[in-house]
N, C-alpha and C positions, 0 to 999 in steps of 0.2 A: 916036576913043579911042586907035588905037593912034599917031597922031600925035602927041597928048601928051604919050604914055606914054615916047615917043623923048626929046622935050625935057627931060622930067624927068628922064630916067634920065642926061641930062649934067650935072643940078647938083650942089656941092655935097652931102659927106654932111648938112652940120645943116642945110639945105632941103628935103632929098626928102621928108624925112617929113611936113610942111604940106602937100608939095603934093598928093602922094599923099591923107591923109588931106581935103585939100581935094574934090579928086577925088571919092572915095569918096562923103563928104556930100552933093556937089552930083547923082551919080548916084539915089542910094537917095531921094533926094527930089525927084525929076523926076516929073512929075505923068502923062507917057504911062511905063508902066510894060511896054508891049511887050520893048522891049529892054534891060530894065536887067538881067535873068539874067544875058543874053550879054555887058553890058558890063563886068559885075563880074569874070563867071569872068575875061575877058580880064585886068583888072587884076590881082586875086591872083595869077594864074599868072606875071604879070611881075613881080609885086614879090616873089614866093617863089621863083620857080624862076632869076631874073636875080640872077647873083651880084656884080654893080654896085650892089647896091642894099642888099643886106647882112641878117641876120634881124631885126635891131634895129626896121627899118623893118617890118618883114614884122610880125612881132607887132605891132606898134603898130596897122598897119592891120586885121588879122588880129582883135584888141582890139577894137577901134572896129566893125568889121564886126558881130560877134558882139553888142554893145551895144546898136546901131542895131537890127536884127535885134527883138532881146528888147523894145525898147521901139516895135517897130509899126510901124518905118519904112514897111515895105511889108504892104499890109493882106491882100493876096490871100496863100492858106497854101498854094495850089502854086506861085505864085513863090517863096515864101520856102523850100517842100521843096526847089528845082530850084537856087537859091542854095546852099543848104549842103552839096547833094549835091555842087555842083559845085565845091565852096569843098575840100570833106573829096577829094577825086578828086585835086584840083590840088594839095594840099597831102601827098599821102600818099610821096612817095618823098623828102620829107625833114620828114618825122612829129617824128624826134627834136626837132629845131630851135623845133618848133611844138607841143610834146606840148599845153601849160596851154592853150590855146586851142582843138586839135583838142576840146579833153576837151568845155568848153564847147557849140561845134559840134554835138557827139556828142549830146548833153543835148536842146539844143535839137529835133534832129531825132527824136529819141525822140518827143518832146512831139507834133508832127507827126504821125509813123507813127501814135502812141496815138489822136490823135484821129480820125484817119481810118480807127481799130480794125486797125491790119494789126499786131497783138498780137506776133507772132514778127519782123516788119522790126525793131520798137521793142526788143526784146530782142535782137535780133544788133545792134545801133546802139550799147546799153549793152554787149554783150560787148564792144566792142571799145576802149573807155576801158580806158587802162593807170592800174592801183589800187596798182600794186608798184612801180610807178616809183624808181630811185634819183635822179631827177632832182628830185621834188618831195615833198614828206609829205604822202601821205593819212591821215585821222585814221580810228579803227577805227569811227566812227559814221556818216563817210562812204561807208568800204566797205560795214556794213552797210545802209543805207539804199536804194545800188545793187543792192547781190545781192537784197534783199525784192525788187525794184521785178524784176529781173528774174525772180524765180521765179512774182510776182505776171501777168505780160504771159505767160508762160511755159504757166500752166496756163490761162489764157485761151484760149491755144490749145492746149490736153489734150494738151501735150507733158510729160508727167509725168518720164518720165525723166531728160530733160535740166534739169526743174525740180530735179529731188531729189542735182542734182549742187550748184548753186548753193545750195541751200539748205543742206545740208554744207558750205558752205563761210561761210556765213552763220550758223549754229550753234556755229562754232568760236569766234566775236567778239561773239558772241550775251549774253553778261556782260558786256562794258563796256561796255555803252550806257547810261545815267541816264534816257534821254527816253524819255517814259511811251507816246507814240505809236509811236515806232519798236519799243518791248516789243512793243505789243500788234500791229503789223502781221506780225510777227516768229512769234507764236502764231500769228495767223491761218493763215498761211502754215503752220506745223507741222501745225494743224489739216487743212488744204487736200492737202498733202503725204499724210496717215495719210489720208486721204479717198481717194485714186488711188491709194495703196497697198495697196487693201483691208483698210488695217486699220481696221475701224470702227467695232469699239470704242474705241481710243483715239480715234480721232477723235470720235466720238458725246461721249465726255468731255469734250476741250479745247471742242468748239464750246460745248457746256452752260455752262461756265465762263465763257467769253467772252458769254454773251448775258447774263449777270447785269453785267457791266460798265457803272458809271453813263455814264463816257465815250464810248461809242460812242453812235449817234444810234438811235434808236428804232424807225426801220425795218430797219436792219442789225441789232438784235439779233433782232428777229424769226427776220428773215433765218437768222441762227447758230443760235435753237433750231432752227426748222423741219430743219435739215444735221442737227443734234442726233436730231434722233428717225427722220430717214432714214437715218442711218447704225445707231442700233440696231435698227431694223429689219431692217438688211442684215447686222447683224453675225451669229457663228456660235453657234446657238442653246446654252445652258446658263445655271450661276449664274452666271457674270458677265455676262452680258447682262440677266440678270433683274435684277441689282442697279441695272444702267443703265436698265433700264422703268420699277424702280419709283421712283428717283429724277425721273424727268420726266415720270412720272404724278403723283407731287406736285407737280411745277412747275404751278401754277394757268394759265400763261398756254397751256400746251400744249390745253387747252380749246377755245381759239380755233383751232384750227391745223387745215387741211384733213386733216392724215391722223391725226387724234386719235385716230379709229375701228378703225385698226390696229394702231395703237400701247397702247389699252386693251385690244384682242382679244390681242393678244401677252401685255403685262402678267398677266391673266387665263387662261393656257393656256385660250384658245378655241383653236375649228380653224378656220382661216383658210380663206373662199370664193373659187372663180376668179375671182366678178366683184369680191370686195373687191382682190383682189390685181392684178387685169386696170388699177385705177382708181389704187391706188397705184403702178403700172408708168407713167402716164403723169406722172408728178412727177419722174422718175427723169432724170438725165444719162447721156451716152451709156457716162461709163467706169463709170459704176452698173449698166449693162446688159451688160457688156461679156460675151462667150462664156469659157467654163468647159471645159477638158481634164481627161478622167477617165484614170489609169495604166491599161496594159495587164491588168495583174491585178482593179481593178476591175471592167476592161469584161467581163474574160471571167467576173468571178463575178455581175456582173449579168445576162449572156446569158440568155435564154430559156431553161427548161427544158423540152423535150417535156413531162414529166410536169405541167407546170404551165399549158400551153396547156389554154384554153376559148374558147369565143365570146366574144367582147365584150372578153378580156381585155388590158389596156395592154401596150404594146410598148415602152414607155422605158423605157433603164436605167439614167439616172440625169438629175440636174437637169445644164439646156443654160447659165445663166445664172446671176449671184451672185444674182439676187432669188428664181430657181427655187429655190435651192440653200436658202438663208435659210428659202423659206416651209418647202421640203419636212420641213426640220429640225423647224421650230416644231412643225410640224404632227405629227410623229414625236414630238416634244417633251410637246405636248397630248395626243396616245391615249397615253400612260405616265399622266396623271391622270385616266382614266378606266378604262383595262383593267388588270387582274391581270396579264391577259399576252393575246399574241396571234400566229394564225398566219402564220406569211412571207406567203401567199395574203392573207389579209386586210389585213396592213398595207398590203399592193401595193396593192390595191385601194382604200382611202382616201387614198394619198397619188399613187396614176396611177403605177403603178410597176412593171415585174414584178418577183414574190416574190425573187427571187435580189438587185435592185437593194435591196428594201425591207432584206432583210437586209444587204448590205453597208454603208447607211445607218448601218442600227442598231447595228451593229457598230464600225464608225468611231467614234461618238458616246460609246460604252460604252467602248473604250480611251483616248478623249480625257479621259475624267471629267467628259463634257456630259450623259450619261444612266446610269442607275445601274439597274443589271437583268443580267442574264444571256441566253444564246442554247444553245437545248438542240436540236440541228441534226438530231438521229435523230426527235424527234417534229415536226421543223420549227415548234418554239413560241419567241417572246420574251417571258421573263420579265419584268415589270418590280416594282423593290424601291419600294415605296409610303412609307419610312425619309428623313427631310426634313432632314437636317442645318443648316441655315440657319434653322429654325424652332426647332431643339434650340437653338440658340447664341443665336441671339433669345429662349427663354427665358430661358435661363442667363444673359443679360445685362440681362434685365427683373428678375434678384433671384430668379429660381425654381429655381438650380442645387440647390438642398438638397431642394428637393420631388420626394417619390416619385413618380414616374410611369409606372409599371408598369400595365398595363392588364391585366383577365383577358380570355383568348380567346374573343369570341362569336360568333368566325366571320363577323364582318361590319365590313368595313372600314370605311365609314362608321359604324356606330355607333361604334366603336373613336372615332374624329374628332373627334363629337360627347363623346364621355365624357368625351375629353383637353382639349377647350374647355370643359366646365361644371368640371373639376375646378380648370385652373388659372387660371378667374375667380373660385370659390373660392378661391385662394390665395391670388389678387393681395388678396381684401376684407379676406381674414384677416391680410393683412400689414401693410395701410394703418391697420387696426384698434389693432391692436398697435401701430404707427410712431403712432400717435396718444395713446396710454392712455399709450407712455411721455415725451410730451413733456405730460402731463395735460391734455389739450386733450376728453376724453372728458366732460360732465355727467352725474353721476348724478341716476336720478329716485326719490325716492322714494315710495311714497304715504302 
């Protein structure tokens, strides 16, 4: 080889390039593929780094390489990893010369890494393609198609962080793309992104969206509800997470879904079992599980009170994990549709708590606008306001804003319930009654 490489590098400029390229061909197609790595690096490196030979030639072969490469020359994919590696090493200290070809190179060896799942090599391979180039035009659907791909290999490996730079950066060009695939890999990714972010509601919403998509294939959208209802699970109990249950309690297809059973006990302010929650813990990904830091001030108003030790009694003061934290909520969430009110000591004890933790919970929730009650600290009782705003506006939007619904006091809250359910099913007959008599749709009978 390198004897050759001496004779060619004395001919003529409009020669070297045949021969070279001759070269090249008649290596990548030798049938003992032991040493065609080592004879290739050798060549590249003489035809890039020997400036007898000039870059004209260098890309050209450089071209052809990359081409040969892409169409199979060599069938084994760790000589072809150990080629490019070797190809991008020898070519890198005069990169400029070579950019549109390194970029190629770069692509290729992505492809490589990805298959052999080393998810973070295949994303440092793409970081290193220049997209800003003044040398060439990148179009804005190329960049973005890169930065998915990299945020996608990114969070593959639960590098959230670093995923949620490129995807910022993917957001900003995120509007002029036309092509209906790179949209949707685009959402996904936003989706993926609010998923690591702990934000699970909005996540819980894009995935829902995307699983209604005709386009995507049938097992992925599964896929997307299923993230859909584990993310409102995990999300932070109140009405907007409730709005998010009962939308994917409607979803018929949520039926089928392994963790159906949690997802209707939530919708339903039921109280949530260690072993229902022990079974939806093992569905969970690792940054779904991830440890939970409570402030100094919490810890010390969760702390034990002497006056509050007994036997038996729990010793956590607050939830260790976002799914701990999630149920504790719910579950906090549920005894308000069951109790008037209740004492610190008690809720401790329902949700594995001590009282000091149970009230800082409940406290948290009630300044957030997630539970609606009061804390009266001298008798150590939580009120909770039984008053359903979302039910008032659900009427008022069903057409019953004019209907009186004053209830008298009979001191029992469930009869109160039932009174305001017979009254304004009464309303609704009485209205459809009327909507009917004036469009004369009513027969009289006479005898």
């Amino acid at each position: 080889m390198d004897h050759r490489l001496s004779q060619y590098a004395s001919l003529g400029q409009k020669d070297k390039a045949p021969a070279y390229l001759s070269l090249l061909q008649e290596t990548l197609t030798r049938e003992n593929t032991s040493s065609v790595a080592a004879d290739i690096h050798t060549l590249v490196d003489h035809v890039v780094n020997n400036d007898s030979v000039g870059p004209v030639v260098g890309r050209q072969v450089l071209t052809e390489l990359a081409r040969g490469l892409s169409a199979g020359a060599i069938k084994e994919s760790s000589i072809r990893r150990q080629i490019v590696e070797d190809t991008l090493s020898a070519v890198q200290p005069r990169l400029v010369s070579y950019e549109e070809q390194v970029n190629v190179l770069r692509f290729q060896l992505a492809d490589l890494l990805e298959e052999d799942e080393d998810w973070s090599g295949a994303a440092r391979v793409l970081m290193g393609i220049s997209l800003e180039s003044g040398q060439r035009s990148v179009s804005d659907d190329e960049k973005l198609r890169v930065y998915i791909r990299i945020v996608r290999l990114l969070l593959e490996d639960e590098d959230s962080v670093q995923a949620e730079t490129y995807y910022n950066r993917a957001a900003l060009i995120a509007h002029t793309t036309t092509d209906k695939e790179t949209q949707l890999a685009f959402k996904l990714c936003q989706a993926r992104i609010m998923d690591y972010s702990r934000r699970f509601l909005e996540a819980a919403q894009r995935y829902h969206e995307l699983s209604w998509v005709a386009d995507i294939d049938e097992d992925e959208r599964k896929h997307m509800l299923l993230a859909a209802v584990t993310c409102a699970v995990l999300a932070p109990a109140g009405p907007n997470r409730s709005r998010v249950l009962a939308s994917l309690c409607r979803d018929e297809r949520t039926a089928e879904l392994p963790t159906y059973n949690i997802l209707s006990k939530m919708f339903l302010d039921r109280i949530l079992r260690p072993a229902e929650v022990h079974e939806f813990e093992g569905t969970l990904k690792s940054h779904q599980l991830a440890k939970i830091n409570m402030s100094s001030n919490d810890r010390l108003a969760s702390a034990v009170d002497v006056d509050d030790e007994e036997p038996g009694a729990s010793k956590r003061t607050g939830p260790s994990t976002v799914l701990d934290r999630a149920v504790l909520e719910h579950n906090l969430l549920a005894s308000s549709k069951i109790y008037n009110n209740i004492t610190f000591r008690g809720l401790g004890a329902l949700l594995d708590l001590t009282p000091g933790a149970a009230e800082t919970m409940a406290r948290k929730m009630i300044e957030q606008g997630r539970l609606k009650g009061f804390i009266d600290q001298v008798d150590r009782l939580i009120w909770f306001e039984t008053g359903n705003e979302d039910e008032e506006a659900q009427n008022k939007a069903g057409g019953l804003g004019d209907v009186e619904q004053e209830t008298a006091d009979t001191g029992a809250p469930f009869t109160k319930r039932w009174d305001m359910q017979i009254r304004m099913t009464a309303a609704e007959v009485e209205s459809i009654v009327q909507h009917l008599s004036n469009k004369n749709l009513l027969s009289t009978v006479t005898a």
